[in-house]
C-alpha positions as CSV (number, residue, x, y, z in Angstrom):
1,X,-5.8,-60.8,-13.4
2,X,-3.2,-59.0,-11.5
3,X,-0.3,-56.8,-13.4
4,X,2.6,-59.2,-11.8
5,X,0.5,-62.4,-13.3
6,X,0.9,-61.0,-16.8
7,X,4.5,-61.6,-16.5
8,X,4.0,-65.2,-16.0
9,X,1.0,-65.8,-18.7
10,X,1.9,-69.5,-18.1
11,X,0.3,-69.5,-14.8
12,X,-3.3,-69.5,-13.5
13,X,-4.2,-67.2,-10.8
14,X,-3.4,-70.0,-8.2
15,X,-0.9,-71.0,-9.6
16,X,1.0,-68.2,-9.7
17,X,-0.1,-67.6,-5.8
18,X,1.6,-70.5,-4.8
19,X,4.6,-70.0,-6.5
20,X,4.9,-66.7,-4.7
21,X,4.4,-68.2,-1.7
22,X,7.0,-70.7,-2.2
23,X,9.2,-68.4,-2.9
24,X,8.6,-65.9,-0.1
25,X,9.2,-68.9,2.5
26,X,12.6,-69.6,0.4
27,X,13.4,-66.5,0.7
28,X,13.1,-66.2,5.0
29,X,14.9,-69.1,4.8
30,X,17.8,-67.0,2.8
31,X,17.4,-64.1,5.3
32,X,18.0,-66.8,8.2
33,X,21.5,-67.3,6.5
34,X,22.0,-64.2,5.4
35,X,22.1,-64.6,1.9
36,X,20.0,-61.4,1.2
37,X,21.1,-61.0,-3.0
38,X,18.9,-64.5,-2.8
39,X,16.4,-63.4,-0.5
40,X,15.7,-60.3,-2.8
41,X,16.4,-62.2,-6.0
42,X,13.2,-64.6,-4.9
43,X,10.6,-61.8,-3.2
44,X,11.3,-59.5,-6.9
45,X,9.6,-62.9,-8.3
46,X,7.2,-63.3,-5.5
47,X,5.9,-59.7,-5.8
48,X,5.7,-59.6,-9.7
49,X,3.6,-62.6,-9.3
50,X,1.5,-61.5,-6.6
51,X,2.0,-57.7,-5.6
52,X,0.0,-57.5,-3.2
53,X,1.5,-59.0,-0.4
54,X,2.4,-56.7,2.0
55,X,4.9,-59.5,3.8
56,X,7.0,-59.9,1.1
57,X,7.4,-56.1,0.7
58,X,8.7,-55.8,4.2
59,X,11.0,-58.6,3.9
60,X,12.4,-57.2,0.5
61,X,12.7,-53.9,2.5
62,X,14.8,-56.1,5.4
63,X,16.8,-57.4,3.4
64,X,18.0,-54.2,1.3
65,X,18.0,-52.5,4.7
66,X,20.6,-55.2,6.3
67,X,22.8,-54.9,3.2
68,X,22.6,-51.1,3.4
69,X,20.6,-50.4,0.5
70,X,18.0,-47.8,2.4
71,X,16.8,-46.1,-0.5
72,X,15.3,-49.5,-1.8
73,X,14.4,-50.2,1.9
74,X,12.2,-47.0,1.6
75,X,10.4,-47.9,-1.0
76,X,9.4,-51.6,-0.3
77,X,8.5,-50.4,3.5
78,X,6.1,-47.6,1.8
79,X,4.7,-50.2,0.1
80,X,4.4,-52.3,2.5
81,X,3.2,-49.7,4.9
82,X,0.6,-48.6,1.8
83,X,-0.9,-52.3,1.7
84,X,-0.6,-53.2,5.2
85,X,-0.6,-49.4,7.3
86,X,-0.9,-50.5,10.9
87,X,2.0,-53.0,10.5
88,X,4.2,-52.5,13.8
89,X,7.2,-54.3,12.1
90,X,7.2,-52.4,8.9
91,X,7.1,-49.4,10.7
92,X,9.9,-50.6,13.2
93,X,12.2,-51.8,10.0
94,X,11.7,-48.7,8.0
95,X,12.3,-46.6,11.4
96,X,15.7,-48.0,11.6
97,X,16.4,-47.7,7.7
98,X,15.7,-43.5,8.8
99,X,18.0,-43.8,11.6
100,X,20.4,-45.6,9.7
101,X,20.4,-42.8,7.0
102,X,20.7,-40.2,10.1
103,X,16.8,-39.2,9.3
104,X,16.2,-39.0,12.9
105,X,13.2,-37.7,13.6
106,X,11.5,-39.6,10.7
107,X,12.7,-42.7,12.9
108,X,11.2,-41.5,16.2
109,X,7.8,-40.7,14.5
110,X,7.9,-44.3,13.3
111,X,8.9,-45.7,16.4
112,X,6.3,-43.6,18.1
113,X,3.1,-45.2,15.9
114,X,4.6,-48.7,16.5
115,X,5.1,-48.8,19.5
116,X,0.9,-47.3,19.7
117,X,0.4,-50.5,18.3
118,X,2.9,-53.0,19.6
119,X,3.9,-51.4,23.3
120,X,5.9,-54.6,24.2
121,X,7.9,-54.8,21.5
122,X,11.6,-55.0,22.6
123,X,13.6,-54.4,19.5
124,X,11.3,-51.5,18.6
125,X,11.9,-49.8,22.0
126,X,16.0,-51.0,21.5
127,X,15.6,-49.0,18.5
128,X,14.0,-45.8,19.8
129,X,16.6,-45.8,22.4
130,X,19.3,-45.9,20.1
131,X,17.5,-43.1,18.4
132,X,17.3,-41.3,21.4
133,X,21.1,-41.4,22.1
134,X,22.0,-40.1,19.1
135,X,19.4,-37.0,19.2
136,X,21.8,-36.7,22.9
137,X,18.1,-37.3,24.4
138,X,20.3,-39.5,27.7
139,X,17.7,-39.4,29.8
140,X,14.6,-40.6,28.1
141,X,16.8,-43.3,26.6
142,X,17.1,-44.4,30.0
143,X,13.9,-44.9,30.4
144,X,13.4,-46.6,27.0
145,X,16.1,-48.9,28.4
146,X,14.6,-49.0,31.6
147,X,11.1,-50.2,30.1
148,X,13.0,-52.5,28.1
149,X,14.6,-54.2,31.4
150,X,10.8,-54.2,33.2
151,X,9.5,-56.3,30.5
152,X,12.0,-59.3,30.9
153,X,15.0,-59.3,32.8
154,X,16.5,-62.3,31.7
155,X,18.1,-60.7,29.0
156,X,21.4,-59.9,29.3
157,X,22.0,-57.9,26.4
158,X,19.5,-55.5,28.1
159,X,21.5,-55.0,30.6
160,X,24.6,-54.5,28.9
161,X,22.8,-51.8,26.5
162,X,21.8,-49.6,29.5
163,X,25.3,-49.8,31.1
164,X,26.9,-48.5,28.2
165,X,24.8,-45.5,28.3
166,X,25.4,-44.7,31.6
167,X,28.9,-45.6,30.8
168,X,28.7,-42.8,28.2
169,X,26.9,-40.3,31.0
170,X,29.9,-41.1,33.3
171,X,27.7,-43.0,35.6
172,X,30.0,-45.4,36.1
173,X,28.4,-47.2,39.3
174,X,25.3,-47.7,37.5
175,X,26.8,-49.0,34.3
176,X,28.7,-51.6,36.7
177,X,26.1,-52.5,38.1
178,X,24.1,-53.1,35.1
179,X,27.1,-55.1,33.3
180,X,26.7,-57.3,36.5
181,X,23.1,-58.2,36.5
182,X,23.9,-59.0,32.8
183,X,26.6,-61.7,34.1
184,X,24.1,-62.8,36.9
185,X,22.3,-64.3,33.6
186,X,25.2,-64.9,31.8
187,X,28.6,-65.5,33.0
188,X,30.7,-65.8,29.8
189,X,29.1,-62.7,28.2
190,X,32.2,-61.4,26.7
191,X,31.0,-57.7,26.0
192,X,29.5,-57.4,29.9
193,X,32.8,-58.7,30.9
194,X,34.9,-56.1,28.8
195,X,32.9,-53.7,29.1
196,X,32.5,-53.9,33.0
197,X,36.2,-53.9,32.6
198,X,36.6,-50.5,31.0
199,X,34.2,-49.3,34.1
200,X,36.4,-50.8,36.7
201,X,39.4,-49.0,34.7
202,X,37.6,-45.5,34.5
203,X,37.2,-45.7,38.3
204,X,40.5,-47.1,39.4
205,X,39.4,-50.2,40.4
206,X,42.2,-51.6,38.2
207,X,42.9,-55.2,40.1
208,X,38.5,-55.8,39.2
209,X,39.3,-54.2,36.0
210,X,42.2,-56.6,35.4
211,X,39.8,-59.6,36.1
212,X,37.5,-58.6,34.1
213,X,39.3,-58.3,31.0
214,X,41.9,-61.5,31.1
215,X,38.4,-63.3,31.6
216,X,37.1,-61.6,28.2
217,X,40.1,-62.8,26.9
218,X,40.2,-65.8,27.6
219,X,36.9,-66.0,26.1
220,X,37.7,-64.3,22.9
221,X,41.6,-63.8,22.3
222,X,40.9,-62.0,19.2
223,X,39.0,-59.0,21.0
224,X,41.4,-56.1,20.3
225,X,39.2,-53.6,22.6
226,X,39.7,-55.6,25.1
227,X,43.5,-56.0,25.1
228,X,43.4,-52.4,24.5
229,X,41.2,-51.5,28.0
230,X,43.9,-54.5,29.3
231,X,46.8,-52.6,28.5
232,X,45.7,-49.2,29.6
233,X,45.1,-51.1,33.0
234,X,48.2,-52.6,33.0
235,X,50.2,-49.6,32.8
236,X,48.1,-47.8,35.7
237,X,49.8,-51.3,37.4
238,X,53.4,-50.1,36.8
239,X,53.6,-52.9,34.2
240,X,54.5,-50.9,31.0
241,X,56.1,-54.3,29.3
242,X,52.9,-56.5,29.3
243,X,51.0,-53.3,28.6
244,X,52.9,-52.5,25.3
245,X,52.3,-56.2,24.4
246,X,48.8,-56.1,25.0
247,X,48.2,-52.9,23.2
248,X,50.5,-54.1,20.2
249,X,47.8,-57.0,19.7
250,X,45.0,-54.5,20.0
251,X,46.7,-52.8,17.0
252,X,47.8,-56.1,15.3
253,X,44.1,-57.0,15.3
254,X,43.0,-53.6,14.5
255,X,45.4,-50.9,12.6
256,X,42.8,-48.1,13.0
257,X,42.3,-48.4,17.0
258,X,43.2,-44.8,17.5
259,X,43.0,-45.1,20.8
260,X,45.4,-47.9,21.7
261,X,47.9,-45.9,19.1
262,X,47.5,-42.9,21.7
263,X,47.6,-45.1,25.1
264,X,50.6,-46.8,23.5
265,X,52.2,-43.5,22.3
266,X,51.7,-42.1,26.4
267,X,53.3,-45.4,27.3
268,X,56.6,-44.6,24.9
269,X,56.6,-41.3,26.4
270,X,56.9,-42.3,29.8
271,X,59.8,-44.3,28.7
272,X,61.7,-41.8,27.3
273,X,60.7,-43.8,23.9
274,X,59.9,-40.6,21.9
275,X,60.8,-41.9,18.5
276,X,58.7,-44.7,18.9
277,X,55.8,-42.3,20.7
278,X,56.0,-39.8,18.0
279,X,55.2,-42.6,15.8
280,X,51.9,-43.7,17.4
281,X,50.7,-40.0,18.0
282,X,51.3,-39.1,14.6
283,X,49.6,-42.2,13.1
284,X,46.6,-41.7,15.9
285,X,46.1,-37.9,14.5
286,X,46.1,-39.5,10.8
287,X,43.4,-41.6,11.3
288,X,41.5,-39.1,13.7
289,X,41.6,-36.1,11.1
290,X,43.6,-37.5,8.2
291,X,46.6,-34.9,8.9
């Protein structure tokens, strides 16, 4: 009889199996909705009944991982990796816990033997480009992204994720252009929209730029980035009013936008405002380096 069956003497040996298993599927069910206190609560159970089931390790390990627990991720993906070594997923899940933690190179290594055994699989590459940009590797994220893009298209977050890394190499024709094949799929994707924005703005293509942001606006009024981008834009078009109201929302929505408290600030300047501008630029070092 196995050691998590003693805990339960009640139970026979098949018993006991499908209560675990009832409780794992409860449990995916938990993860769906995000309750992930219930989703661990039931797969401790399910593994003292039956610990040797190397799924309900890895989903113990997903859940702690979503709710920023890594340590306790670790462990559940070791065992999970220990019962099950060649699983793709665990090794993909316990990859991002080490990125998340800022182990980077113990991510890549696990993204590397996944993807040996699951080439095609498109959040494990999402992941390893993620790693990538923050190891400042640009260019073989690219082609991460690129491989990504090869294998299907259709999706537009794709898309949007390689634009805003060549938005972030200052490629800002490519990142356009990418934002645009992401709209080609999906017209009232607010982030391709917004951020397609922002690379209108950073090329002086402020009329597009304009465009694109009202119509992320109007898709989501409460997107405080993109009344920020907005008013930037706005005051490149000589209209400093709407610009301060659009950048006072992006505040209102969020008081630690640093940014909009420094575009707003250079707009105060300009208008001999320097009270007001002092104000922002103080605030925005504040929140910057805590001055």
């Amino acid at each position: 009889m196995s050691e998590g069956i003693k805990d339960q003497p009640g139970l026979s040996e098949a018993a006991a199996q499908s209560r675990a298993s009832v409780l794992r599927s409860r449990a995916e069910s938990y993860i769906a909705l995000s309750r992930h206190d219930a989703a661990i609560a039931d797969l401790t159970e399910s593994i003292a009944l039956a610990p040797d089931n190397a799924r309900t390790w890895r989903l113990r390990g997903e859940s702690h991982r979503v709710i920023e627990r890594y340590e306790a991720a670790l462990e559940d993906f070791d065992e999970a990796l220990r019962l099950e070594p060649d699983s793709a997923y665990a090794l993909g899940s316990r990859g991002q816990t080490y990125a998340a933690m800022g182990r980077l190179a113990d991510a890549m290594t696990d993204f590397e033997h996944a993807l040996t055994l699951a080439p095609d699989s498109l959040w494990i590459l999402e992941a390893k480009a993620d790693a990538l940009t923050d190891l400042d590797r640009l260019d073989e994220a690219l082609e991460e992204h690129g491989k990504i893009i090869a294998l299907n298209e259709e999706l537009p977050y794709s898309w949007v994720a390689r634009g805003d890394l060549y938005q972030r190499m200052n490629l800002y024709t490519e990142a356009i252009d990418d934002y645009t094949k992401a709209l080609e799929v999906n017209p009232e994707y607010v982030r391709a929209l917004s951020r397609r924005g922002e690379a209108f703005r950073m090329t002086d293509r402020y009329e597009e730029a304009l465009a694109d942001l009202s119509r992320a606006l109007e898709l989501d009024p409460e997107n405080d980035r993109a009344y920020g981008s907005r008013g930037a834009v706005l005051s490149e078009l000589g209209d400093n009013e709407a610009a301060l109201n659009d950048l006072n929302r992006a505040i209102e929505l969020d008081p630690e936008y640093i940014w909009a408290f420094r575009v707003r600030g250079e707009i105060l300047q300009e208008l001999d405002r320097h009270e007001e501008a002092v104000s922002d630029f103080t605030q925005a070092l504040h929140l910057e380096f805590g001055d």
